[in-house]
VEXTIDREN-667503 format. One record per residue (C-alpha): residue number from 0; residue in one letter; z negated, y negated, x negated. Coordinates in steps of 0.02 Angstrom, whole numbers, plus 50000, padded with zeros to 5 digits. Each point is the difference from the previous one (the first is absolute). Example, Ala and Ser with C-alpha at 12.3 -4.5 7.8 and 13.67 -1.06 7.14 Angstrom:
BEGIN
r resi 0&resn A&w 49610&v 50225&u 49385
r resi 1&resn S&w 50033&v 49828&u 49931
***
This chain:
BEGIN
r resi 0&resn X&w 51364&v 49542&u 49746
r resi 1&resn X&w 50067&v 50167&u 49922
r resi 2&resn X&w 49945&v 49931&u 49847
r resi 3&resn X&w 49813&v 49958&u 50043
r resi 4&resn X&w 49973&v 50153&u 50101
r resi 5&resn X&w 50042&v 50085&u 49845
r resi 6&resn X&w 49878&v 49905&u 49893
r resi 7&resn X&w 49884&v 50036&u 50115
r resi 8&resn X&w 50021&v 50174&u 50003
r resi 9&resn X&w 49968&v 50006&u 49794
r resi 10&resn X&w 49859&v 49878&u 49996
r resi 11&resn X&w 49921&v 50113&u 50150
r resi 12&resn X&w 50028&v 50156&u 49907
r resi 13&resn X&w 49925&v 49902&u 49832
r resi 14&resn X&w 49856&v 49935&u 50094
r resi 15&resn X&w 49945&v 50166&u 50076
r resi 16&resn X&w 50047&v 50128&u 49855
r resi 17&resn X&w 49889&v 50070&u 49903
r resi 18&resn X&w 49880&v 49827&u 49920
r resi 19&resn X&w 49965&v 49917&u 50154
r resi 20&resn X&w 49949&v 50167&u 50089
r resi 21&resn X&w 49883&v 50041&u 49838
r resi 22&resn X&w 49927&v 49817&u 49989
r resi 23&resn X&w 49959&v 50037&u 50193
r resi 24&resn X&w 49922&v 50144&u 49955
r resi 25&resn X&w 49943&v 49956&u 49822
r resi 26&resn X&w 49903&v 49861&u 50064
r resi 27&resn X&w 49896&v 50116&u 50164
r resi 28&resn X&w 49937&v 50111&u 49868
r resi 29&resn X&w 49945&v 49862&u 49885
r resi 30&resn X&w 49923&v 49905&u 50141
r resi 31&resn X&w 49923&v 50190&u 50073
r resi 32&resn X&w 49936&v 50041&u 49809
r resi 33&resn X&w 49930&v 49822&u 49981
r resi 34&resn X&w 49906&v 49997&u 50177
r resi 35&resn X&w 49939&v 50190&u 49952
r resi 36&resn X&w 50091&v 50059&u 50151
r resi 37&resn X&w 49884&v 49907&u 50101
r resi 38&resn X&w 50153&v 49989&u 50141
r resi 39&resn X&w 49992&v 50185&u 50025
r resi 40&resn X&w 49811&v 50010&u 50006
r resi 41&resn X&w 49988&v 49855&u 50125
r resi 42&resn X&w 50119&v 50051&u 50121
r resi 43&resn X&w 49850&v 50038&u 50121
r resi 44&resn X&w 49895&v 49815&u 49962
r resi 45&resn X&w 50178&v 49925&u 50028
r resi 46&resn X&w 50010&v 50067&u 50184
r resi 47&resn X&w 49844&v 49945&u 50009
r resi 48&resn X&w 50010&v 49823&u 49953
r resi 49&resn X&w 50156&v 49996&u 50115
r resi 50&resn X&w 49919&v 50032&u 50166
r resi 51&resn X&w 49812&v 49909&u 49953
r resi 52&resn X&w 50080&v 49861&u 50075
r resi 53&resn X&w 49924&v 49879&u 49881
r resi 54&resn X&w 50091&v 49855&u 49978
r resi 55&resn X&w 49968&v 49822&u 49918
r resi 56&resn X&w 50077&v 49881&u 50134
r resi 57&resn X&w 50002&v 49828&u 49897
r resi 58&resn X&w 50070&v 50107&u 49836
r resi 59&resn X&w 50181&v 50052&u 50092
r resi 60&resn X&w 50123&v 50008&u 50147
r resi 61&resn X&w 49980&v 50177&u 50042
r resi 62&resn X&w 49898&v 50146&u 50014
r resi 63&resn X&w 50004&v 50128&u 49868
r resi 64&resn X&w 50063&v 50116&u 50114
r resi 65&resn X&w 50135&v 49882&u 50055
r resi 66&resn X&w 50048&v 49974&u 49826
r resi 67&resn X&w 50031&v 50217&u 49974
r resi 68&resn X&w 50084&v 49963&u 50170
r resi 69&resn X&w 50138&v 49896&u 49937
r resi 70&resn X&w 50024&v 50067&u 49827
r resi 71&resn X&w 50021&v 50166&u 50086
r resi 72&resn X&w 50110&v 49918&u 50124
r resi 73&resn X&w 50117&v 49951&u 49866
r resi 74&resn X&w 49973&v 50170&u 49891
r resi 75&resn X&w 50025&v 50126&u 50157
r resi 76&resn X&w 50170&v 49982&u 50038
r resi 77&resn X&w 50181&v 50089&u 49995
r resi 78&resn X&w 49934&v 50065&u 49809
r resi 79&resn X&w 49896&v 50128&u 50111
r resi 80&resn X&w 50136&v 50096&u 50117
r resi 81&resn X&w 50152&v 49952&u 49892
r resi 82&resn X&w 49934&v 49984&u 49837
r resi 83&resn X&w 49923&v 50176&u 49985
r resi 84&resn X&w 50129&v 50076&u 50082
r resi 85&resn X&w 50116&v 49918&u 49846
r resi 86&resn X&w 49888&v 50063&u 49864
r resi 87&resn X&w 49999&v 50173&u 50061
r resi 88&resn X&w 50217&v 49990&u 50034
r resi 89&resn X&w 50009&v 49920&u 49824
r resi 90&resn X&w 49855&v 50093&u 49889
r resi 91&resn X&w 49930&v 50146&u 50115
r resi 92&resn X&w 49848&v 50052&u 50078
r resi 93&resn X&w 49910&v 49978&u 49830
r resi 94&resn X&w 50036&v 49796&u 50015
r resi 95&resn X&w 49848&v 50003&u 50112
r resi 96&resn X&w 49880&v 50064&u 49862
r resi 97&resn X&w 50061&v 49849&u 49888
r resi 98&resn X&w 49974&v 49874&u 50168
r resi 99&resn X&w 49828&v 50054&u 49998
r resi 100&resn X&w 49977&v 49962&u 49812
r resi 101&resn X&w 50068&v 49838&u 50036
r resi 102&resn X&w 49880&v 49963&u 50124
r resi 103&resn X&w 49846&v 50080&u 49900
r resi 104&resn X&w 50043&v 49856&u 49878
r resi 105&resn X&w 50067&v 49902&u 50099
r resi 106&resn X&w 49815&v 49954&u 50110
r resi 107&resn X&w 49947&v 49932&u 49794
r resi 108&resn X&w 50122&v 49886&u 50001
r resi 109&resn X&w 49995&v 49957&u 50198
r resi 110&resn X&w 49816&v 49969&u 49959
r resi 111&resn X&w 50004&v 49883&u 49845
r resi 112&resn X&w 50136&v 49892&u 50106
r resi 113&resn X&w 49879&v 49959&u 50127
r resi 114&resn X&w 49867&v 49980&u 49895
r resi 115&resn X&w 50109&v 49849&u 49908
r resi 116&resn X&w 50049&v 49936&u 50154
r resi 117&resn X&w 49859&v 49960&u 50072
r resi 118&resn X&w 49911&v 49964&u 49835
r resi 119&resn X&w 50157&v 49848&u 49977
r resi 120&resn X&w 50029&v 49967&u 50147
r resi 121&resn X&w 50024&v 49814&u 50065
r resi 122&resn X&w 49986&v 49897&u 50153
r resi 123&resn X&w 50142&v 49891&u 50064
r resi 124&resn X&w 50021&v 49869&u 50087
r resi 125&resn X&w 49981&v 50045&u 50166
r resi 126&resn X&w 49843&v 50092&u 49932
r resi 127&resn X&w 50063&v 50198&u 50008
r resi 128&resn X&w 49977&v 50098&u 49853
r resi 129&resn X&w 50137&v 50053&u 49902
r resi 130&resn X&w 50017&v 50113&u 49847
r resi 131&resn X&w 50105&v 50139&u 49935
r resi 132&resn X&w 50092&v 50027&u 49834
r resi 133&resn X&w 50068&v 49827&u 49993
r resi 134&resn X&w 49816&v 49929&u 49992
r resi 135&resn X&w 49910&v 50126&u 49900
r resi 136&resn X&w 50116&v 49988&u 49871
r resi 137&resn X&w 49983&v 49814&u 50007
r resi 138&resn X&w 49840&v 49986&u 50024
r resi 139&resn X&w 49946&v 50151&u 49886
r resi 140&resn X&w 50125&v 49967&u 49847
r resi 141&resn X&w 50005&v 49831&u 50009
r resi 142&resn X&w 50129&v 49854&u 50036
r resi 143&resn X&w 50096&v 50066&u 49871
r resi 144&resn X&w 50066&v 50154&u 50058
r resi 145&resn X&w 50014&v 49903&u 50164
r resi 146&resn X&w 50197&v 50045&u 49974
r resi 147&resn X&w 49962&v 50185&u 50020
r resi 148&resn X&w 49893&v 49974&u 50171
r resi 149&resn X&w 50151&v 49893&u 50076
r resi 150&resn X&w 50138&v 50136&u 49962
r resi 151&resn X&w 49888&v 50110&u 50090
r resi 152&resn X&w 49994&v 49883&u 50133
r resi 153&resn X&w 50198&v 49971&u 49996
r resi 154&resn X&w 50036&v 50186&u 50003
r resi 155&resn X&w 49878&v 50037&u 50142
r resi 156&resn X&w 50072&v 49843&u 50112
r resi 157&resn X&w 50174&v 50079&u 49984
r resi 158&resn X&w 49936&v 50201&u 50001
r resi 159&resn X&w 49904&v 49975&u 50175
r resi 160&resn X&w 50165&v 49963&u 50074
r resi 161&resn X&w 50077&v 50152&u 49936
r resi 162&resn X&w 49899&v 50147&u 50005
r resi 163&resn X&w 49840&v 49902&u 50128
r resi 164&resn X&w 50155&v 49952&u 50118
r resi 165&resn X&w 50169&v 50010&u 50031
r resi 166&resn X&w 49999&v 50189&u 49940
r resi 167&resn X&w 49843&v 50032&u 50102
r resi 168&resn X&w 50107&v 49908&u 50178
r resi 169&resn X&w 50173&v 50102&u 49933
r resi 170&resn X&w 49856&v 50175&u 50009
r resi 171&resn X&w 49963&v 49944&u 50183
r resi 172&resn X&w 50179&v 49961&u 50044
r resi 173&resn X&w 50054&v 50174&u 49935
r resi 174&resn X&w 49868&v 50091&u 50073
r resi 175&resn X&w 50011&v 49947&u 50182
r resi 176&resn X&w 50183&v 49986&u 50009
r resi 177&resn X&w 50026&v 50193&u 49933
r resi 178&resn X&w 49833&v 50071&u 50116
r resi 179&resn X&w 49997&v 49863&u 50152
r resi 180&resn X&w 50202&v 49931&u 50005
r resi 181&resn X&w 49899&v 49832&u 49992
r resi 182&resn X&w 50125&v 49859&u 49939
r resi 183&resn X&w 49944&v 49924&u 49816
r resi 184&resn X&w 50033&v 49842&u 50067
r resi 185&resn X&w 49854&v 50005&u 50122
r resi 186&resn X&w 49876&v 50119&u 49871
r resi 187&resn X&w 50033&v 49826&u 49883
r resi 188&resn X&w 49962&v 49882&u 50150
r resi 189&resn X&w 49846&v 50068&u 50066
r resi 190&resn X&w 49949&v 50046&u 49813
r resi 191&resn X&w 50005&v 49817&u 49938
r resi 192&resn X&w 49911&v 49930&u 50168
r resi 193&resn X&w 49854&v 50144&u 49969
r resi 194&resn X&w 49999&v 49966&u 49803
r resi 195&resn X&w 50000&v 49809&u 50045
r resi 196&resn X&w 49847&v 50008&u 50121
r resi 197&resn X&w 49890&v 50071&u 49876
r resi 198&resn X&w 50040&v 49905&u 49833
r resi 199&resn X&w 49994&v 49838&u 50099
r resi 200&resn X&w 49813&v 50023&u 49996
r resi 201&resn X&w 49976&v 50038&u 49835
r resi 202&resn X&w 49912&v 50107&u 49873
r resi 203&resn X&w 49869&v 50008&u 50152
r resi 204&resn X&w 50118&v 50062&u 50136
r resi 205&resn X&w 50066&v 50136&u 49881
r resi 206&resn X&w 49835&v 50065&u 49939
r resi 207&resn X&w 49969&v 50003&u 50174
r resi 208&resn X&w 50121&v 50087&u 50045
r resi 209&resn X&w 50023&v 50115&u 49861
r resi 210&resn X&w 49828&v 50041&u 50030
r resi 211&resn X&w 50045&v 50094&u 50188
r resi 212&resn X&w 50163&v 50058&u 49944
r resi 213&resn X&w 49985&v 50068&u 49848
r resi 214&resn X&w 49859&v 50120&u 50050
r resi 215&resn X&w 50082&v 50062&u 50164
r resi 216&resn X&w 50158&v 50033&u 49917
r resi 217&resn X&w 49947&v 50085&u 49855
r resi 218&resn X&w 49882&v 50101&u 50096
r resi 219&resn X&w 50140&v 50054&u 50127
r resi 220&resn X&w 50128&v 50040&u 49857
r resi 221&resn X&w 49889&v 50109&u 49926
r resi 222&resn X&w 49940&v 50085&u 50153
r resi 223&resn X&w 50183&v 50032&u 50036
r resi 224&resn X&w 50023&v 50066&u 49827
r resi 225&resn X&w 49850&v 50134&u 50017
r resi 226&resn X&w 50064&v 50072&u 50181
r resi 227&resn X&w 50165&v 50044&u 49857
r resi 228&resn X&w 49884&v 50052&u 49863
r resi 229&resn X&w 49875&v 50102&u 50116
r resi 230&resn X&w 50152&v 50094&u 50099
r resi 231&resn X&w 50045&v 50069&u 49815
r resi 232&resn X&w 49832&v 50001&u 49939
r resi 233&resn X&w 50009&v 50185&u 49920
r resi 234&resn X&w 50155&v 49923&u 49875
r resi 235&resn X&w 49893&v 49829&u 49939
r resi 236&resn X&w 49929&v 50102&u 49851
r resi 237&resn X&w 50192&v 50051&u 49945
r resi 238&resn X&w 50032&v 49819&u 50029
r resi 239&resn X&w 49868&v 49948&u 49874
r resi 240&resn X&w 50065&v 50132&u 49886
r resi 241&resn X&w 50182&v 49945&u 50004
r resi 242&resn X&w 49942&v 49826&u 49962
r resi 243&resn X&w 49894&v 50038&u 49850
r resi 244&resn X&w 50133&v 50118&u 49911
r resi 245&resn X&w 50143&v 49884&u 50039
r resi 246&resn X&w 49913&v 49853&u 49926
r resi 247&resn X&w 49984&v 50081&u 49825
r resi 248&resn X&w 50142&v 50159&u 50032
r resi 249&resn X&w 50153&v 49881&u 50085
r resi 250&resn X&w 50076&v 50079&u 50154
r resi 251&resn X&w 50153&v 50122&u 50028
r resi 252&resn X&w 50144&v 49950&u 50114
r resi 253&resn X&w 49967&v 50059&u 50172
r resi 254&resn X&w 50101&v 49973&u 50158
r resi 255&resn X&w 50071&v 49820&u 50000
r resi 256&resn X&w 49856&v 49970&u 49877
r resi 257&resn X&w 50080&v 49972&u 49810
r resi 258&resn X&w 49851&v 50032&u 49885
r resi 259&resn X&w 49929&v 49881&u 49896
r resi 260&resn X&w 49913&v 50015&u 49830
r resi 261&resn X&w 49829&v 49943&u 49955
r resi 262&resn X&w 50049&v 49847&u 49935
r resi 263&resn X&w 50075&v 49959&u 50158
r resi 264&resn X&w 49827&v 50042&u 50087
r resi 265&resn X&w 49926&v 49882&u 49889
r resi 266&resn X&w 50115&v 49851&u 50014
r resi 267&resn X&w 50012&v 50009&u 50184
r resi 268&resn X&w 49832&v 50046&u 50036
r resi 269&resn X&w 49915&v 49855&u 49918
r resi 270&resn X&w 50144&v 49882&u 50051
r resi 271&resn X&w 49976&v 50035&u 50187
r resi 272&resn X&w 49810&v 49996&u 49982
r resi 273&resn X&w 49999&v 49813&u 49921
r resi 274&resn X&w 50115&v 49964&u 50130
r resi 275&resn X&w 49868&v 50052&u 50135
r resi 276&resn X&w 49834&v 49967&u 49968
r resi 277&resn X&w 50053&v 49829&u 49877
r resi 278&resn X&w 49886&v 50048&u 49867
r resi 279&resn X&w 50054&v 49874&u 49858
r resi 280&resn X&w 50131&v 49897&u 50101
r resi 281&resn X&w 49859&v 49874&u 50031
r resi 282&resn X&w 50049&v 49961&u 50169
r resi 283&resn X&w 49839&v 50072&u 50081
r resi 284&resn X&w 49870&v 49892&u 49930
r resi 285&resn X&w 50097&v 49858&u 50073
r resi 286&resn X&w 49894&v 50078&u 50152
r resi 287&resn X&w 49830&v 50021&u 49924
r resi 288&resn X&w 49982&v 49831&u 49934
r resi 289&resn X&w 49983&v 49951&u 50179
r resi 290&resn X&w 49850&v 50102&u 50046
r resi 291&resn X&w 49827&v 49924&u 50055
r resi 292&resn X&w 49920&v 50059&u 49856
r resi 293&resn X&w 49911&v 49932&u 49830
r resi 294&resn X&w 49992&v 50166&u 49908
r resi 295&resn X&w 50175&v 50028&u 49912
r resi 296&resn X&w 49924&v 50183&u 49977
r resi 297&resn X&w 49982&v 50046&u 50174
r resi 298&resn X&w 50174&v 49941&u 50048
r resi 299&resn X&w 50083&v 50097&u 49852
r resi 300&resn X&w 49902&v 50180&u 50070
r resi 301&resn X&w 50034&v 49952&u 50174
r resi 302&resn X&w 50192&v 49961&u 49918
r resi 303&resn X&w 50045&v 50165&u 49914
r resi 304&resn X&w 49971&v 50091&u 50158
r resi 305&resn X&w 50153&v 49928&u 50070
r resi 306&resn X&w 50091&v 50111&u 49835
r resi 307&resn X&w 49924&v 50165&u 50054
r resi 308&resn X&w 50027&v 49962&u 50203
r resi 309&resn X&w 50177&v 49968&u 49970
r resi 310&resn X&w 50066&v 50143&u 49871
r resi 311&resn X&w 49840&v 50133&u 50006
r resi 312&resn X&w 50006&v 50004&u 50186
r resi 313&resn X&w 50134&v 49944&u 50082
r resi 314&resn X&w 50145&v 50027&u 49879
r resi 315&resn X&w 49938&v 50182&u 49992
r resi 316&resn X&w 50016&v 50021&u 50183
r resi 317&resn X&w 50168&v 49960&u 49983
r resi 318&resn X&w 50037&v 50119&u 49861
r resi 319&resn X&w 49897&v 50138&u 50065
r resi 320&resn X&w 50115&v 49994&u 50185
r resi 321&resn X&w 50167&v 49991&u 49868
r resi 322&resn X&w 49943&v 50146&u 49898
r resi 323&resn X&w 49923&v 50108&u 50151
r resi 324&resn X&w 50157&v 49985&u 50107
r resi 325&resn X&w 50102&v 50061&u 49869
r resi 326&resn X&w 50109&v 49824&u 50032
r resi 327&resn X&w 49994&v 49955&u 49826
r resi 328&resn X&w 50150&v 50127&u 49977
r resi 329&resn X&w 50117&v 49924&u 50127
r resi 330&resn X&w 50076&v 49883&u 49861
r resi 331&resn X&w 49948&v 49841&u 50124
r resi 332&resn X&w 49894&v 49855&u 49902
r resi 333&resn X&w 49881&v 49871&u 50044
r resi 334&resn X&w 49984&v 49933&u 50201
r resi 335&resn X&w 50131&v 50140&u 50038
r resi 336&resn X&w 49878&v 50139&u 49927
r resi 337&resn X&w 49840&v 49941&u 50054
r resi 338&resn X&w 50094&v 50014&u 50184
r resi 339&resn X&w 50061&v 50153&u 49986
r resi 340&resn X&w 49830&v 50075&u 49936
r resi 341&resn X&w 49897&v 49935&u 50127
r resi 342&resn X&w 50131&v 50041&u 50141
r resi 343&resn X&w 49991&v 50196&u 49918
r resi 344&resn X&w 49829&v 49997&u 50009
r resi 345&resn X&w 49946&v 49941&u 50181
r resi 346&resn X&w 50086&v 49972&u 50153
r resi 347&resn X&w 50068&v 49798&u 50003
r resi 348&resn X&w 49911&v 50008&u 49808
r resi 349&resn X&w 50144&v 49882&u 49974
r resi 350&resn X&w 49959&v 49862&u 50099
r resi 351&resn X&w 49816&v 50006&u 49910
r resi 352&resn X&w 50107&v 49937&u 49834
r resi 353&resn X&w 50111&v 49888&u 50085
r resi 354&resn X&w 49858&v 49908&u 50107
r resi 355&resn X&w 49871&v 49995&u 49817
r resi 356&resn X&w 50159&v 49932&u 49923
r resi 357&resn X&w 50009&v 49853&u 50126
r resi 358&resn X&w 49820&v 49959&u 49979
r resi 359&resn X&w 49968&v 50038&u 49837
r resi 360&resn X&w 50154&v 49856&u 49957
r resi 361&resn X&w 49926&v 49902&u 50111
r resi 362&resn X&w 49843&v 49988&u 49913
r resi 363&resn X&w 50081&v 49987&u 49838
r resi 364&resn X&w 50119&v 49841&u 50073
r resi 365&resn X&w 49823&v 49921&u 50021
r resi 366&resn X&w 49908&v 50055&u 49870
r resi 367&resn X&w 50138&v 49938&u 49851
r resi 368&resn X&w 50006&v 49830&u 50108
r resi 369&resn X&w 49841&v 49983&u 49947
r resi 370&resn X&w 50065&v 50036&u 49807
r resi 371&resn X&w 50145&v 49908&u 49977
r resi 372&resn X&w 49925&v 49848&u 50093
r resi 373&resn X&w 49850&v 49997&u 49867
r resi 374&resn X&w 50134&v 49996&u 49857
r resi 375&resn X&w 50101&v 49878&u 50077
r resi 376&resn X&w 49845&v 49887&u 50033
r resi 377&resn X&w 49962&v 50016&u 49809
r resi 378&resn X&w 50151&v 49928&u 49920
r resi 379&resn X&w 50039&v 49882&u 50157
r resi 380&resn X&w 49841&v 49938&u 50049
r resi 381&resn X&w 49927&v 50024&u 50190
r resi 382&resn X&w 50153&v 49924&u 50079
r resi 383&resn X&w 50102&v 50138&u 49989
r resi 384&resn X&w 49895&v 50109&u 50082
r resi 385&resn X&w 50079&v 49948&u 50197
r resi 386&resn X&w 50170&v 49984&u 49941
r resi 387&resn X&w 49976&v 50175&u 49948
r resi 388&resn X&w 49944&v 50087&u 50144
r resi 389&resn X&w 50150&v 49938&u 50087
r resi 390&resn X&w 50120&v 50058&u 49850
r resi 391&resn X&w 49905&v 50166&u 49998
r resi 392&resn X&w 50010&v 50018&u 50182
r resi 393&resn X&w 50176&v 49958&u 50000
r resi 394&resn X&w 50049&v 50129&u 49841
r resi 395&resn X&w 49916&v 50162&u 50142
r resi 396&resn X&w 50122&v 49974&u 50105
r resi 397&resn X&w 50149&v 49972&u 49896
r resi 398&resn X&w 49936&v 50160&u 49914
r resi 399&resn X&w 49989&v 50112&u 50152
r resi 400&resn X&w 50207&v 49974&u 49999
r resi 401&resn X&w 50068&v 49991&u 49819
r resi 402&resn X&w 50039&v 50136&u 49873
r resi 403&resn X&w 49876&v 50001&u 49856
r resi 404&resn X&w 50044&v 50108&u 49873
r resi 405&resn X&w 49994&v 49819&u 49858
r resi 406&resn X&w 49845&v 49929&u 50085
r resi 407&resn X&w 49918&v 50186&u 49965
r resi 408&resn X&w 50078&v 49982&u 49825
r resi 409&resn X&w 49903&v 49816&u 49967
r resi 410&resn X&w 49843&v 50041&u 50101
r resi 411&resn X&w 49992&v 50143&u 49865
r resi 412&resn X&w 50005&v 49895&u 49853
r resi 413&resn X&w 49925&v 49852&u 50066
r resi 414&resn X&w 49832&v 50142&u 50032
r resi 415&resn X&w 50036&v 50055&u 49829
r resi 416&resn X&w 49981&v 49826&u 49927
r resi 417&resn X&w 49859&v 49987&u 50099
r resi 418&resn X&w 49905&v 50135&u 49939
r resi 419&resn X&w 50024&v 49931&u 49801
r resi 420&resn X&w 49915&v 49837&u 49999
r resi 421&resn X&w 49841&v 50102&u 50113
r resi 422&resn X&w 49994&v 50129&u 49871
r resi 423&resn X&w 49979&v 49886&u 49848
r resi 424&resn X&w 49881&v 49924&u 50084
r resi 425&resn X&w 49878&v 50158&u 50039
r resi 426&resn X&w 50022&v 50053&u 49846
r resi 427&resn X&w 49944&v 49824&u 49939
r resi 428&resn X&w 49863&v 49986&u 50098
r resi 429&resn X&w 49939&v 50159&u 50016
r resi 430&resn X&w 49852&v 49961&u 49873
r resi 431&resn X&w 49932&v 49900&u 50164
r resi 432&resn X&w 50047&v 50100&u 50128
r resi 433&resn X&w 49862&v 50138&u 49890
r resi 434&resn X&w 49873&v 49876&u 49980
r resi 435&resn X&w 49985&v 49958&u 50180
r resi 436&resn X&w 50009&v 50159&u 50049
r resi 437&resn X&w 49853&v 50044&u 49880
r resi 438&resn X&w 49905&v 49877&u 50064
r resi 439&resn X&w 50014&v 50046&u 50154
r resi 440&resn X&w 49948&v 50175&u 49998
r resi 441&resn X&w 49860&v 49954&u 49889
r resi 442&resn X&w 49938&v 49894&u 50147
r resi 443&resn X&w 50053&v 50129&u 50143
***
């Protein structure tokens, strides 16, 4: 086991260095240069389009809205209190700036995956759309780089299990047990029957509920986040500040903070803003390709919303409560910092991290169900798809009571993997991606 952990640890390392983080990046700008930064000018007709309501009901299995639901049920997660807090303990305050350029791209390459997916996407068997990276590349390509669109699949069966669940359970486990003295063994329990209840119904049930959840919880976190920002309000300038220099300057050692150079506000800054939002993992237009809709267009500007939401907005609450309350300093990292920042900032500020925690890996437990269960379907056919609810359902409660330091180690490289096959096939692509687009706004 020694001996694969430590394989793990290099191909990890390999994986997320310095090419994959540039091909991440490399391939937003190309996408935002080639769409002539249409996903920055549309930001407002995306928001739009997202609450019109319109909706072709013969053309998918849930609403557009539904659809941004789930993907952002899946994409707001434990990368939001825990993962900020580790960019800033690992690269400084000026990690945040390089988030943000993540995300910038990041809604480019968001957008041309939903595009594809619903422009590929296919109907099984029991008559529910299905799409993602697996198909466009399949369908797009051809049969013969069918190869590339079933690694994808492969990696994102065995990925959903890592990083969509046990870790997400383990999160839960931790977080009550340390701030509620609840036993793991009953967080896992009542986890699994809650998780089970939901996927049981499908891609339906968890659009549904997505669709309540996600919006209440988001909306509370960040409510919670501007009582912290508002009772320091005169210092959010020198926050902004610190961020900006430190992201091109590095950052001095201070307190139980060890400095970091800009380099390291680079690599960790991108790194943990991929991890958030997904942009380029391909795991959130698994989602899109189930929305009621015939315009692959409309989905992809309703679709790179979901980037800016996630890392623009909420992510920056997170960092802005770190930075303000001076926590960042303390030499604590990821849920352990968040806490401490919040709890510094209001009275019980604490329990605001501990309680979005629960529910934001909640929604995430759902949400990469949703995921893996497509990529399962395509290389197995439809009859996997009960057999793995039950597997899935049983892996959240063994997860909630297990150490996880190798199934962190293989749900990174198994995300990595992902990301390669989905990449190759934007950039492939992207020549249609354009044209639809073109047309599009020609018509509009």
């Amino acid at each position: 086991m020694e001996a694969l952990t430590s394989l793990l640890n290099k191909l990890s390392s390999f994986i997320w260095g310095p090419i994959i983080l540039a091909l991440l990046l490399g391939v937003g700008i190309y996408l935002t240069i080639g769409l002539k930064l249409m996903p920055w000018r549309k930001i407002g007709y995306g928001l739009k389009l997202l609450f019109s309501g319109q909706a072709d009901k013969d053309q998918g299995d849930i609403s557009p809205f539904q659809a941004l639901m789930t993907a952002l049920s899946a994409t707001i997660g434990t990368g939001n209190i825990a993962g900020v807090a580790t960019a800033i303990f690992l690269g400084g305050p000026g990690a945040i700036f390089w988030m943000w350029i993540t995300a910038l791209f990041g809604m480019a390459t968001k957008y041309g995956e939903a595009v594809l997916a619903v422009k590929y996407r296919e109907v099984d068997s029991r008559g529910k759309r299905q799409g993602g990276p697996m198909y466009y590349i399949k369908n797009g390509l051809g049969d013969n780089w069918k190869w590339l669109g079933f690694l994808f699949a492969l990696f994102g069966t065995i990925a959903a299990f890592g990083i969509g669940n046990m870790v997400q359970s383990n999160s839960v486990a931790d977080a009550l047990q340390s701030n509620f003295n609840v036993n793991p063994m009953i967080t896992g329990i009542v986890l699994a029957i809650l998780v089970g209840l939901v996927i049981i119904g499908g891609v339906k049930r968890i659009g549904e509920v997505a669709g309540k959840l996600v919006p209440i919880m988001a909306i509370a976190y960040i409510a919670g986040s501007l009582l912290v920002i508002f009772a320091n309000f005169g210092q959010v300038g020198n926050a902004f500040s610190l961020i900006f220099s430190s992201a091109f300057n590095g950052t001095a050692a201070s307190g139980g903070f060890a400095g970091a150079a800009v380099w390291a506000a680079i690599r960790f800054g991108v790194a943990r803003g991929v991890f958030s939002n997904e942009a380029g993992l391909g795991s959130a237009p698994i989602a899109h390709a189930a929305a009621q809709t015939n315009d692959p267009v409309r989905q992809g500007m309703i679709a790179m919303l979901g980037t800016f939401i996630d890392t623009i907005i909420i992510c920056t609450m997170t960092a802005l409560v770190i930075i303000l309350t001076g926590a960042w300093t303390s030499g604590e990292t990821g849920a352990s910092l968040s806490t401490l920042a919040y709890g510094q900032g209001i009275s019980g500020g604490n329990y605001i991290v501990t309680i979005g925690l629960v529910i934001f890996a909640f929604t995430t437990l759902i949400g990469w169900s949703y995921y893996g269960e497509r990529c399962a379907e395509f290389i197995f056919g439809t009859a996997i798809i009960i057999p793995y609810r039950i597997v899935w359902v049983v892996a959240v409660m063994t997860g909630a009571l297990i150490k996880l330091n190798f199934v962190w180690l293989l749900a990174d490289v198994m995300n990595g993997f992902m990301a390669i096959p989905n990449l190759i096939a934007l950039a492939l692509l992207s020549p249609i991606i354009f044209k639809v687009t073109k047309d599009y706004l020609n018509k509009n």
